[in-house]
FIGU-57657 format. One record per residue (C-alpha): residue number from 1; residue in one letter; x, y, z negated. Coordinates in pm, 1 decimal. Layout:
num: NUM residuo: A xx: X yy: Y zz: Z
...
This chain:
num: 1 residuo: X xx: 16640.5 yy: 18574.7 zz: -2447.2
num: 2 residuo: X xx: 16336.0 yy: 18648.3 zz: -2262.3
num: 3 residuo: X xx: 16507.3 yy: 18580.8 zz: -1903.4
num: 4 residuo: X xx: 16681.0 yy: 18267.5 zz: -2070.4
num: 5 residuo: X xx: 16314.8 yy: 18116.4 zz: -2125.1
num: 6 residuo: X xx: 16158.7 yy: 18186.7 zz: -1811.2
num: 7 residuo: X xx: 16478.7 yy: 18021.6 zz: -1604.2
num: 8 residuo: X xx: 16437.5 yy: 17743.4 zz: -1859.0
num: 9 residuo: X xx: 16048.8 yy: 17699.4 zz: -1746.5
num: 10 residuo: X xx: 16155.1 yy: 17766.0 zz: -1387.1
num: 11 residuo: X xx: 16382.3 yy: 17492.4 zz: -1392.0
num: 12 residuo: X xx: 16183.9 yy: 17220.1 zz: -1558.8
num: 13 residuo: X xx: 15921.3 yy: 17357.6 zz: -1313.7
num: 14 residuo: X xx: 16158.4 yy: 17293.9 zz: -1029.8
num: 15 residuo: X xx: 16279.9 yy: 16972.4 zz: -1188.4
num: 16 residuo: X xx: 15944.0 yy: 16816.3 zz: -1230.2
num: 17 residuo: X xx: 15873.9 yy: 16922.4 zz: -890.2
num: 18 residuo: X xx: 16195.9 yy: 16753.2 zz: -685.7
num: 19 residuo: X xx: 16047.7 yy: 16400.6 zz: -927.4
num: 20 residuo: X xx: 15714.9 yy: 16393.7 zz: -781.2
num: 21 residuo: X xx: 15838.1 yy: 16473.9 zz: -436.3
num: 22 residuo: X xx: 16071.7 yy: 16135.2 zz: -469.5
num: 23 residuo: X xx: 15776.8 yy: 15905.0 zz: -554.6
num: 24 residuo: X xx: 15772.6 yy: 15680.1 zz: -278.9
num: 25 residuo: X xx: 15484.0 yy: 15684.0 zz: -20.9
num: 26 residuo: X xx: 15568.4 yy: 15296.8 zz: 80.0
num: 27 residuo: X xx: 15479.5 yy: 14960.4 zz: -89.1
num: 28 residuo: X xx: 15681.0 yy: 14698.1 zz: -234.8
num: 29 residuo: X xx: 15556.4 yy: 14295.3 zz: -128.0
num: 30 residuo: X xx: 15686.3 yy: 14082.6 zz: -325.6
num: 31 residuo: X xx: 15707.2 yy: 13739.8 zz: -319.5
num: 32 residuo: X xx: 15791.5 yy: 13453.0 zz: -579.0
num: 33 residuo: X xx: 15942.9 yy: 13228.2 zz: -312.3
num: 34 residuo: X xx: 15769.2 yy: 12884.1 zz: -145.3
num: 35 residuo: X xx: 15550.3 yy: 12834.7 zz: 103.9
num: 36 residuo: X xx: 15408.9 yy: 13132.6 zz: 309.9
num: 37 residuo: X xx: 15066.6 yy: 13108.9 zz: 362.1
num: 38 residuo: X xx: 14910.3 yy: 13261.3 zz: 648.9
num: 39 residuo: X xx: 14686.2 yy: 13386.4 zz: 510.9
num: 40 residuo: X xx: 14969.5 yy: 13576.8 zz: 240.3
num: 41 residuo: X xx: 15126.9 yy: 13716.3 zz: 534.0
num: 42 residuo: X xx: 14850.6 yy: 13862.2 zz: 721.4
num: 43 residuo: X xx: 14808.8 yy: 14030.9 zz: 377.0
num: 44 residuo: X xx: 15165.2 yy: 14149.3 zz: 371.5
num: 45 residuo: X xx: 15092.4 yy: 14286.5 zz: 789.3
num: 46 residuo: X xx: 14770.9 yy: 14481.8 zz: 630.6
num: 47 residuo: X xx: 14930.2 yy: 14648.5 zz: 348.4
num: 48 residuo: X xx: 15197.4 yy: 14778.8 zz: 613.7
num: 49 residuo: X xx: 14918.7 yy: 14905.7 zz: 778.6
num: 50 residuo: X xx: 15118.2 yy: 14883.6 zz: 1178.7
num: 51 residuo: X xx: 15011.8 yy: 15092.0 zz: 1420.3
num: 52 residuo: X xx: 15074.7 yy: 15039.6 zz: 1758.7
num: 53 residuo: X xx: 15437.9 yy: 15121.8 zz: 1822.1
num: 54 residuo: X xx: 15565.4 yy: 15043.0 zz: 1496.6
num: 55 residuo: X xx: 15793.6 yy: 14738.0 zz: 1476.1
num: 56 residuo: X xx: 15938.4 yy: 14505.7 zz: 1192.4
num: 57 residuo: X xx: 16291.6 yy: 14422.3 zz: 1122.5
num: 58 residuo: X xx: 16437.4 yy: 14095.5 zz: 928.9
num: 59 residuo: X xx: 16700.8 yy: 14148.9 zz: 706.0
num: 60 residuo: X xx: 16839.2 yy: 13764.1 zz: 689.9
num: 61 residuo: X xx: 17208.2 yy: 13808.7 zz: 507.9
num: 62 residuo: X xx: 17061.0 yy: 13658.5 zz: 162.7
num: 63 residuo: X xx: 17082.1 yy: 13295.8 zz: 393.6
num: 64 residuo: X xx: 17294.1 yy: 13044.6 zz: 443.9
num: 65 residuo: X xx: 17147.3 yy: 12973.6 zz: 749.3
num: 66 residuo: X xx: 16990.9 yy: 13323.0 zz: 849.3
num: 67 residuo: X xx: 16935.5 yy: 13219.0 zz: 1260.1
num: 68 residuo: X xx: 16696.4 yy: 12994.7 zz: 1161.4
num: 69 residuo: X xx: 16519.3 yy: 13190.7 zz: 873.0
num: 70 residuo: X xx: 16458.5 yy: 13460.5 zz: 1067.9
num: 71 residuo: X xx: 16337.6 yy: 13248.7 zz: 1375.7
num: 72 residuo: X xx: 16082.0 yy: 13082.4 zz: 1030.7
num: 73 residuo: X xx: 15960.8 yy: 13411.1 zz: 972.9
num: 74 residuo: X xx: 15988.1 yy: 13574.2 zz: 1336.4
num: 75 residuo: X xx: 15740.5 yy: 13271.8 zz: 1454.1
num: 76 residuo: X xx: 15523.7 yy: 13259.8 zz: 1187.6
num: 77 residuo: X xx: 15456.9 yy: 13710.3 zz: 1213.1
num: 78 residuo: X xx: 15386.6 yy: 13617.8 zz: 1560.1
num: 79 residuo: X xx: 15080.8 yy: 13426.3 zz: 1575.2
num: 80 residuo: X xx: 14941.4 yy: 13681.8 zz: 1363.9
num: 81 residuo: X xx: 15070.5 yy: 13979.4 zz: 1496.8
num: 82 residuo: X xx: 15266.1 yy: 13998.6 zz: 1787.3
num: 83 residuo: X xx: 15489.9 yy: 14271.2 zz: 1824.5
num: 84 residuo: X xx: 15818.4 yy: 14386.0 zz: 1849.1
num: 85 residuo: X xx: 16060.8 yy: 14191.7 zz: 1555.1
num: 86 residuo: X xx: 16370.8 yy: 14272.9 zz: 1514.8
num: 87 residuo: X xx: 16714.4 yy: 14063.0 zz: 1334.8
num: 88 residuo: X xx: 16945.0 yy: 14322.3 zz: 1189.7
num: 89 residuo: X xx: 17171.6 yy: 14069.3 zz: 1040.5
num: 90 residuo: X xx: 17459.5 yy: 14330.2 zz: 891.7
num: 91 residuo: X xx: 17666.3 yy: 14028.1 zz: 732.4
num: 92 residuo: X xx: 17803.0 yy: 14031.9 zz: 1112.1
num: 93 residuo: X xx: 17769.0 yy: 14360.0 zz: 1220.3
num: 94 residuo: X xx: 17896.6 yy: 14689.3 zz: 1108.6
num: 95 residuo: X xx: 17703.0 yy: 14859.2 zz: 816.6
num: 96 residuo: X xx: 17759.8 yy: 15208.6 zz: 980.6
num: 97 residuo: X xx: 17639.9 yy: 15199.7 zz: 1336.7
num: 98 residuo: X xx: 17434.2 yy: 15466.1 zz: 1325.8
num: 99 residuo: X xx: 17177.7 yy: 15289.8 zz: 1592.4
num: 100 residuo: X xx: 17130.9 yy: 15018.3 zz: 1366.9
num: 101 residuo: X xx: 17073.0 yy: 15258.9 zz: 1091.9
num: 102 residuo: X xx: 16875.7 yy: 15536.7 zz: 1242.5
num: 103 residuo: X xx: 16599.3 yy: 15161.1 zz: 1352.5
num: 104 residuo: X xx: 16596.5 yy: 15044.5 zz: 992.2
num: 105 residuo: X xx: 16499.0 yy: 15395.6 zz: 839.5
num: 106 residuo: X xx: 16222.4 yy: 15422.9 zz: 1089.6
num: 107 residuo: X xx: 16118.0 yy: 15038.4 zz: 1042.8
num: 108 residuo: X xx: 15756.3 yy: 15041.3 zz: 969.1
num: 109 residuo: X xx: 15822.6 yy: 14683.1 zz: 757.8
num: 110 residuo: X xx: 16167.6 yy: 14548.8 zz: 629.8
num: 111 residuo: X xx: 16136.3 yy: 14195.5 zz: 552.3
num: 112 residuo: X xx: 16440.2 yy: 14032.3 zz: 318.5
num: 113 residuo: X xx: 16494.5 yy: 13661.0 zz: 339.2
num: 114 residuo: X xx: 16572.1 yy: 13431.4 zz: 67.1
num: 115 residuo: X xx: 16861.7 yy: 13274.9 zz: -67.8
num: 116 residuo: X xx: 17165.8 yy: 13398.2 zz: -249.4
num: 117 residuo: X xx: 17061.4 yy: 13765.0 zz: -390.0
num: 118 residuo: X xx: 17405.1 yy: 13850.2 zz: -504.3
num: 119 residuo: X xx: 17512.7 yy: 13784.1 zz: -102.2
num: 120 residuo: X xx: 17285.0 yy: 13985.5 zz: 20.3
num: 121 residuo: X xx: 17375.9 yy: 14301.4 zz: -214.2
num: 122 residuo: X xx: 17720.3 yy: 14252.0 zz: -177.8
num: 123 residuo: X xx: 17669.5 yy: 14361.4 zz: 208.6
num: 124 residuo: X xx: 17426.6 yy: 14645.6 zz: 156.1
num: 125 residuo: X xx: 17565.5 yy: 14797.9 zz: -169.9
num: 126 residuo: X xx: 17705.5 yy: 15141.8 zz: -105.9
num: 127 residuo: X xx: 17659.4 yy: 15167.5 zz: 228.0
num: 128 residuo: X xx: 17426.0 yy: 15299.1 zz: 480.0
num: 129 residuo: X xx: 17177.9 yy: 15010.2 zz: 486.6
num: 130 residuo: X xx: 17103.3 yy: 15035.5 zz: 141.9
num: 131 residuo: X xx: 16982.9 yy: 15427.5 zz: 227.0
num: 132 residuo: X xx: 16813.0 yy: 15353.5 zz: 513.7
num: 133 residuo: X xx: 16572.7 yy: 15079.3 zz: 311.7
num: 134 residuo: X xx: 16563.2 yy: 15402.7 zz: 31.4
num: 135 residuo: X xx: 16467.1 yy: 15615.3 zz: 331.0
num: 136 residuo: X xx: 16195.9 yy: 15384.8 zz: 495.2
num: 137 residuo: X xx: 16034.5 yy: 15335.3 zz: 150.3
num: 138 residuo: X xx: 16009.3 yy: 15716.3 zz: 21.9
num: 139 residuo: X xx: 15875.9 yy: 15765.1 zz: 400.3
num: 140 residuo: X xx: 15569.4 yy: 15516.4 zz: 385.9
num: 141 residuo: X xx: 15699.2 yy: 15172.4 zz: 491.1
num: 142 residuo: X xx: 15685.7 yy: 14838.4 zz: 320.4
num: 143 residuo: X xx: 15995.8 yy: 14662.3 zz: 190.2
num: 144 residuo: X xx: 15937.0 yy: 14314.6 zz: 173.1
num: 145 residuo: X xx: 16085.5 yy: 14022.0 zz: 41.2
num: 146 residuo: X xx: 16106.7 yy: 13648.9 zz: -77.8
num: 147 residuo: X xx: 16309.1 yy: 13472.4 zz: -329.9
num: 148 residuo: X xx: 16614.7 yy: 13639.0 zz: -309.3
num: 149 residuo: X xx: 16451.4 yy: 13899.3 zz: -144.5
num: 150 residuo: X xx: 16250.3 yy: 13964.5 zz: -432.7
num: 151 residuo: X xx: 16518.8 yy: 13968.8 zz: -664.6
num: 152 residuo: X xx: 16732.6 yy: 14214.9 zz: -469.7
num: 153 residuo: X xx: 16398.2 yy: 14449.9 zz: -545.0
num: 154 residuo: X xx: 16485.2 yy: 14590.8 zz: -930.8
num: 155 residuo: X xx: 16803.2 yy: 14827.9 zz: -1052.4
num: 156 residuo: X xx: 16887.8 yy: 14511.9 zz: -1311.2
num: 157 residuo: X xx: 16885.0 yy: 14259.3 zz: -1073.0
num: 158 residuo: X xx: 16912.1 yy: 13846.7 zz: -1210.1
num: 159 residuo: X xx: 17180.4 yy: 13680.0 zz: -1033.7
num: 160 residuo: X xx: 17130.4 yy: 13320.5 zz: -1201.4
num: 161 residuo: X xx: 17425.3 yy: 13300.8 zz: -1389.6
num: 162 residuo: X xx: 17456.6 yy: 13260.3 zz: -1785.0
num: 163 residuo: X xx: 17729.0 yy: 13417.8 zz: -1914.9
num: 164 residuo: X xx: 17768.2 yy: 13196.1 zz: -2243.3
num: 165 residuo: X xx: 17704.8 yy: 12883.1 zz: -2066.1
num: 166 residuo: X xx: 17934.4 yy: 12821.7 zz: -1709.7
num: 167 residuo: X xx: 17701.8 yy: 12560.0 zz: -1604.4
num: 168 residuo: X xx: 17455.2 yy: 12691.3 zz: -1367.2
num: 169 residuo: X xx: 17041.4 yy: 12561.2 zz: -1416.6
num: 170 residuo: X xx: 16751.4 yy: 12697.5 zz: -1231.1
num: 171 residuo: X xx: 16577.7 yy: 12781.5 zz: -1591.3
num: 172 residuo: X xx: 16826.3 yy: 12868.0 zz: -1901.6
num: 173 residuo: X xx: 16847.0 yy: 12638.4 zz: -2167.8
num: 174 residuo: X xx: 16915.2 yy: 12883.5 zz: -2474.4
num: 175 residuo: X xx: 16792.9 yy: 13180.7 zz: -2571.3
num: 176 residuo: X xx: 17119.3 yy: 13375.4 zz: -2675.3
num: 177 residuo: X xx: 17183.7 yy: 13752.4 zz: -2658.9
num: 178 residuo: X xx: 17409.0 yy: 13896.4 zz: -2374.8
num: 179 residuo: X xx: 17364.1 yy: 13550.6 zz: -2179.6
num: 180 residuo: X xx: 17185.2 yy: 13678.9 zz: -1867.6
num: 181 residuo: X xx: 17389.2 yy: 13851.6 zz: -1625.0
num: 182 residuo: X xx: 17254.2 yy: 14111.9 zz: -1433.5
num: 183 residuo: X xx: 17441.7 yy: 14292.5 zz: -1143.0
num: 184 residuo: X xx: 17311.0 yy: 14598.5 zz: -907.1
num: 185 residuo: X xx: 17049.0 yy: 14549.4 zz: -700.5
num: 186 residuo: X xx: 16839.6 yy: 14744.9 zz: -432.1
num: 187 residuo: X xx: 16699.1 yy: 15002.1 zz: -746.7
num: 188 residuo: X xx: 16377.5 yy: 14955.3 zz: -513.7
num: 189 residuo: X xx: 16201.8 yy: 14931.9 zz: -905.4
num: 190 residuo: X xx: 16419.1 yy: 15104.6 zz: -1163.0
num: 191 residuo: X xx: 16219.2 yy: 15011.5 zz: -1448.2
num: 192 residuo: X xx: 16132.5 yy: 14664.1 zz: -1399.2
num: 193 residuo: X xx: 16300.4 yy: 14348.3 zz: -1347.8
num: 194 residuo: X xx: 16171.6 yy: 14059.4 zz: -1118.8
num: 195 residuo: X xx: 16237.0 yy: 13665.4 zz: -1140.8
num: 196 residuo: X xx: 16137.7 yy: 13462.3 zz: -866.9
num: 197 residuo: X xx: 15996.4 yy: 13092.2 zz: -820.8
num: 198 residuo: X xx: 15879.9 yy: 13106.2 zz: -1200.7
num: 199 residuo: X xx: 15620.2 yy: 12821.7 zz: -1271.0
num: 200 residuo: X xx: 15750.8 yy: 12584.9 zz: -1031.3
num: 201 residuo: X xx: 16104.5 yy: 12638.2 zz: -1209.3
num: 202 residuo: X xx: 16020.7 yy: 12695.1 zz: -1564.1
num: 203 residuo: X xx: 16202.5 yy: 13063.2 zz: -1602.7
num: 204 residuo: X xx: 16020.2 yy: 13142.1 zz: -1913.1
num: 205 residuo: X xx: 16403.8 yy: 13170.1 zz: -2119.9
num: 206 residuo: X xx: 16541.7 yy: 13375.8 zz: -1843.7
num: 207 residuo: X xx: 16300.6 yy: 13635.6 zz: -1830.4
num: 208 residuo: X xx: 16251.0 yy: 13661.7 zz: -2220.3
num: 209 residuo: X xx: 16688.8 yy: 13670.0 zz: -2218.1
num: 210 residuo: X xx: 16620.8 yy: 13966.1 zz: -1969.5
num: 211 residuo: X xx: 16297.6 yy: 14103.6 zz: -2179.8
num: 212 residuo: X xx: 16540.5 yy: 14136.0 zz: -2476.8
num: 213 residuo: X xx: 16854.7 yy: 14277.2 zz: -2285.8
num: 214 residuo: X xx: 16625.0 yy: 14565.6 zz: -2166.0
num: 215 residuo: X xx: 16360.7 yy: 14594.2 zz: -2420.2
num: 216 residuo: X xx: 16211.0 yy: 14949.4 zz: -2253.7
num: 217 residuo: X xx: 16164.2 yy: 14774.7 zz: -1938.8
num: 218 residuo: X xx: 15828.3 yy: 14599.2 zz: -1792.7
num: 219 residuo: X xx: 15979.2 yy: 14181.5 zz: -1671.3
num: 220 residuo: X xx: 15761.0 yy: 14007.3 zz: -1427.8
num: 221 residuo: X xx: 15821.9 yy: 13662.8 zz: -1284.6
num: 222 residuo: X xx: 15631.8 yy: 13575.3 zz: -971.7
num: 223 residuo: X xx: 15539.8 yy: 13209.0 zz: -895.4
num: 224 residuo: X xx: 15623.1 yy: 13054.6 zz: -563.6
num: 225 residuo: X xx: 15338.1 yy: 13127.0 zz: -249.8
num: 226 residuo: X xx: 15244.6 yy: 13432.2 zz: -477.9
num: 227 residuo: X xx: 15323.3 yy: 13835.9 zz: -448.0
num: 228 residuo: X xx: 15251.3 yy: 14130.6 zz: -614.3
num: 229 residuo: X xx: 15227.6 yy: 14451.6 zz: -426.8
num: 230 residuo: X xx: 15362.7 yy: 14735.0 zz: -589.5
num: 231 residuo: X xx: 15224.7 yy: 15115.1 zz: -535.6
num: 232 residuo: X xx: 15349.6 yy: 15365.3 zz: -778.4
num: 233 residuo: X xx: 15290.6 yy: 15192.2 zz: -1133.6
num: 234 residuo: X xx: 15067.9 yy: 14909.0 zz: -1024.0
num: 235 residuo: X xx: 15108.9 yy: 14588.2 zz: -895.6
num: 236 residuo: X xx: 14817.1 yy: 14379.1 zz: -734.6
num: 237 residuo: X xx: 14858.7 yy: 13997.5 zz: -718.7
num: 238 residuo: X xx: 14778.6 yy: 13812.7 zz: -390.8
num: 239 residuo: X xx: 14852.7 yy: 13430.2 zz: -313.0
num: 240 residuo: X xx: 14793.2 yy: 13116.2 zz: -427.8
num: 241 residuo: X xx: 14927.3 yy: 13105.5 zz: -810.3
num: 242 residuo: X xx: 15006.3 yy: 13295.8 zz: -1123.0
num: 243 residuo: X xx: 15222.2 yy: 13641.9 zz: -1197.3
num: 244 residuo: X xx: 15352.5 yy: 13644.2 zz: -1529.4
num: 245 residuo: X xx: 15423.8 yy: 13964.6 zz: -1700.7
num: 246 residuo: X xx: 15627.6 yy: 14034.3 zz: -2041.6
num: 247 residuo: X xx: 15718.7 yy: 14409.6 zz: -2240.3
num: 248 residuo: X xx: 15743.1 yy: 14552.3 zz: -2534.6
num: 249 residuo: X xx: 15932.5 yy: 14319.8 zz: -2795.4
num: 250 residuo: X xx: 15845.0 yy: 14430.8 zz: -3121.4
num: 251 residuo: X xx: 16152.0 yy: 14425.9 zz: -3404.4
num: 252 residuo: X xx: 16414.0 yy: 14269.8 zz: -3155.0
num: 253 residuo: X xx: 16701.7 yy: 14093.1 zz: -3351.3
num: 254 residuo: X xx: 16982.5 yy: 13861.5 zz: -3295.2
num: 255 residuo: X xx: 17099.3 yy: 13641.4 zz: -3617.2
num: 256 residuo: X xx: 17499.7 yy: 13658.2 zz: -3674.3
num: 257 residuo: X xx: 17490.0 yy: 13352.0 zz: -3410.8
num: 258 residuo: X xx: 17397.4 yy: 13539.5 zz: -3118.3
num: 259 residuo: X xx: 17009.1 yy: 13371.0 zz: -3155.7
num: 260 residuo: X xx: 16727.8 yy: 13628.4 zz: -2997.6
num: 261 residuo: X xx: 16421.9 yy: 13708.5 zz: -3245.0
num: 262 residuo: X xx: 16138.2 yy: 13922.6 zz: -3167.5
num: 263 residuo: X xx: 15802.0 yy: 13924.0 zz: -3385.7
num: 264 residuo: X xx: 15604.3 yy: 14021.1 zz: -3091.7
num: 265 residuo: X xx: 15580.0 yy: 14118.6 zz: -2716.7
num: 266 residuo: X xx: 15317.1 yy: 14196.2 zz: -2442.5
num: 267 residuo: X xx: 15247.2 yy: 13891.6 zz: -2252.9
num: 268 residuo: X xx: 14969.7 yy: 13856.0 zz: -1955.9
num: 269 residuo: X xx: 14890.8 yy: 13551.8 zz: -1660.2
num: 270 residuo: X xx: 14747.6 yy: 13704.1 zz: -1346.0
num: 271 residuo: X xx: 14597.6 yy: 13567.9 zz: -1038.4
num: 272 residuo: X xx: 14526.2 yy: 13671.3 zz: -708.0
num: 273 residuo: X xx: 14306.1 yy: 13994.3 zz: -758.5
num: 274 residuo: X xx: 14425.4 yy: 14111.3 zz: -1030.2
num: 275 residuo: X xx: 14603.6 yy: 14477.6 zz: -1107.4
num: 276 residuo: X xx: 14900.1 yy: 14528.7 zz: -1390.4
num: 277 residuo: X xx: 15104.5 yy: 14764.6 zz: -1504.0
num: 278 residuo: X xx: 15467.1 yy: 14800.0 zz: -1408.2
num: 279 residuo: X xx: 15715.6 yy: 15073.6 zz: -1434.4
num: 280 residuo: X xx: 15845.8 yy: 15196.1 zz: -1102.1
C-alpha cells in the first residue's frame, strides 16, 4: 500500500511536471480586424522581440485574394522593419515538405491573414503546419493574427454560422441555445474563445450564444484596429478601441423554447493599457 502511494505522488509529481514544461514561452497578438495602425504593428514587431537573423513568415490561406494580402502586410512590416518576410501560402503547396516545415517552426513571428477562418483550418488541420505553429509558440515565438486570423486562435473556434437560422448575418439576431457553431481551430487558447471585429459589427449575441455553450470558458471579442496580447493567463490591450470580455454565467437556463437565461455573468470594457484575465 505503501509503494502504491509513493508511485501515486511520483506520478502526479511527474504529471504536474510534463504541464508546466508545455506552457508556452511565445505570445499570442491578436487582432480584432480593420485598419492596422503603424503604430499597432511596430507593437506587434516589439513583443516578438527580432533579433537580427530572425525572419517572419505570412500565413495568407484564410484570403480570397492572399497575393495581395500578403504584399498589404509584407509592405507595411517593411517600413518599419525591414527584414527577411516570407509567404508560405500551403493552400498551394504541399503541407509536408519538410523545408517548408522545418522554416515555420523556427519562424521568429507567424502572421495569419484575414478572411474565411474555416478555409484557413481546413488546410492546416491535422497536418504538419498546424505542429510547426504549436512548435514555434511553446519555443518563444509570436503567432499573430487578424480577423480570421484571430479566430483560428481558440480550441472552439466561431465560424459565423447559426445553426437554427440558415441565413448568414455578421451579428446573430436571437439568442437561442445550440445556435452557434463552433468547429476546430488552431487550440492556440484552449480555454477561451475569440470573436473578431466586435463593436464595429455588433457581436454582442454571438459571443453571449458562445458564453452560454461553454459556460467554464473566459469569451473575449476584440474590436477592429485593436489586439490583445496574450502571455500565459493575461492579455494586455493595445490599439485604438475597446476589448470586451464575458465569463462566468450564473444559473444558465434555456426555457422549453430553446430561449438562453442567465441571472448573471462577468462582464468588463478595456482599452489600450489595460491587463485581463483569460484562460490559456
Amino acid at each position: 500500500m505503501k509503494k502504491l502511494f509513493l508511485l501515486t505522488i511520483f506520478l502526479g509529481i511527474a504529471l504536474m511536471l510534463n504541464a508546466q514544461s508545455k506552457a508556452a514561452k511565445g505570445n499570442l497578438f491578436i487582432i480584432g480586424g480593420g485598419n492596422r495602425s503603424d503604430a499597432l504593428m511596430k507593437e506587434m514587431l516589439n513583443t516578438a522581440a527580432l533579433k537580427a537573423n530572425d525572419y517572419i513568415i505570412i500565413l495568407p490561406m484564410a484570403s480570397e485574394i492572399p497575393d495581395s494580402g500578403f504584399k498589404s502586410i509584407s509592405a507595411q512590416l517593411k517600413k518599419l522593419d525591414n527584414r527577411t518576410i516570407r509567404n508560405f501560402n500551403f493552400a498551394k503547396h504541399d503541407v509536408n515538405d519538410k523545408k517548408w516545415i522545418d522554416s515555420l517552426a523556427g519562424a521568429k513571428l507567424i502572421y495569419i491573414l484575414g478572411g474565411d477562418q474555416s478555409r484557413f483550418m481546413k488546410v492546416v488541420l491535422n497536418t504538419p503546419v498546424y505542429a510547426a505553429i504549436h512548435k514555434a509558440y511553446q519555443n518563444g515565438s509570436t503567432i499573430a493574427g487578424t480577423s480570421a486570423g484571430a479566430a483560428v486562435m481558440s480550441k472552439y473556434m466561431i465560424t459565423g454560422k447559426q445553426l437554427l437560422d440558415t441565413a448568414y448575418t455578421e451579428t446573430f439576431n436571437k439568442l437561442w441555445d445550440k445556435n452557434v457553431d463552433f468547429s476546430p481551430g488552431m487550440g492556440l487558447l484552449e480555454n477561451t474563445i475569440i470573436d473578431q471585429h466586435f463593436l464595429k459589427r455588433n457581436r454582442y449575441n454571438r459571443l453571449i450564444s458562445a458564453l452560454a455553450a461553454h459556460p467554464d470558458l473566459v469569451c473575449v471579442g476584440i474590436d477592429e484596429s485593436t489586439a490583445i496580447i496574450v502571455h500565459g493567463n493575461k492579455a494586455t490591450v493595445a490599439g485604438d478601441s475597446q476589448v470586451i470580455r464575458m465569463a462566468n454565467p450564473k444559473e444558465l437556463k434555456k426555457t422549453d423554447k430553446g430561449l438562453l437565461k442567465f441571472n448573471q455573468a462577468e462582464f468588463g470594457i478595456f482599452t489600450a493599457g489595460d491587463v485581463i484575465d483569460i484562460k490559456p
